[in-house]
N, C-alpha and C positions, 0 to 999 in steps of 0.2 A: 584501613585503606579501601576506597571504592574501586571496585570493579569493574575496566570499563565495558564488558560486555554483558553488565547490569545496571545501567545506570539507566534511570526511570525520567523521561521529557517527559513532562505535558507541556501542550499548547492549544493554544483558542482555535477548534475548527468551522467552517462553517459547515450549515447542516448538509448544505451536499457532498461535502468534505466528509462528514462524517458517514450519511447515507453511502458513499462511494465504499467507503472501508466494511462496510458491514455486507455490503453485496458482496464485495471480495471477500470476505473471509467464509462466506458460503462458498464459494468457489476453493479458495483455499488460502489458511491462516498466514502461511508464506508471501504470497502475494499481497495480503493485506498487509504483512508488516510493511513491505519493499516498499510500497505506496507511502504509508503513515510512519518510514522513516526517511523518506525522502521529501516529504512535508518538515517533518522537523531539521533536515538539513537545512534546507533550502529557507527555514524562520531562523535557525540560528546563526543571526549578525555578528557576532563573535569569531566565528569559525570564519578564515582565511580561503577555506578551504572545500565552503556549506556550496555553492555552485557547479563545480564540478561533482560532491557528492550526489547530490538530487538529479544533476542532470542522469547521472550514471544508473542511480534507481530509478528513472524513467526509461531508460534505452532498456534495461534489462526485463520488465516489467512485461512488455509483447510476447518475448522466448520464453517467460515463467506459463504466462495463459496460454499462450499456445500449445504447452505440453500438457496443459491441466483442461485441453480442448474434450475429451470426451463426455466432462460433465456438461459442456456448452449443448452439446452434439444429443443429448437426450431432452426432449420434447417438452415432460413433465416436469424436471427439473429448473430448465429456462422461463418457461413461463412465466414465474412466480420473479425472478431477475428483474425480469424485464418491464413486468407490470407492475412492478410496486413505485 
């Protein structure tokens, strides 16, 4: 029986799709999932239900970086965010 709090999506990102997830997961691995599971909401047409899901990991998404603001909030750290 699968697990539904293992069950593995993939989906076709695009690269700034992808780029977005890998900046965030510098910041923190949490917020990149919320992101790139509210991606895969939001492609899964099947789901009744994909709409409200995605929208929900996008409202929540601000309150997660905002508490993960001190990594923002050092110099050396952002730079590198910012300019790539």
């Amino acid at each position: 029986m699968l697990d539904p709090q293992r069950v593995e999506v993939r989906i076709f990102l695009r690269k700034e799709q992808g780029v977005l997830i890998e900046q965030l997961r510098r910041l923190s691995a949490e917020i990149a999932d919320m992101y790139y599971g509210g991606l895969c909401s939001f492609g899964d047409e099947k789901n009744p239900f994909r709409l409200p899901l995605a929208a929900q990991s996008s409202r929540k998404m601000p309150e997660h970086i905002s508490e993960a603001k001190p990594a923002w909030e050092k110099r050396d750290q952002c730079r590198p965010l910012l300019n790539e």
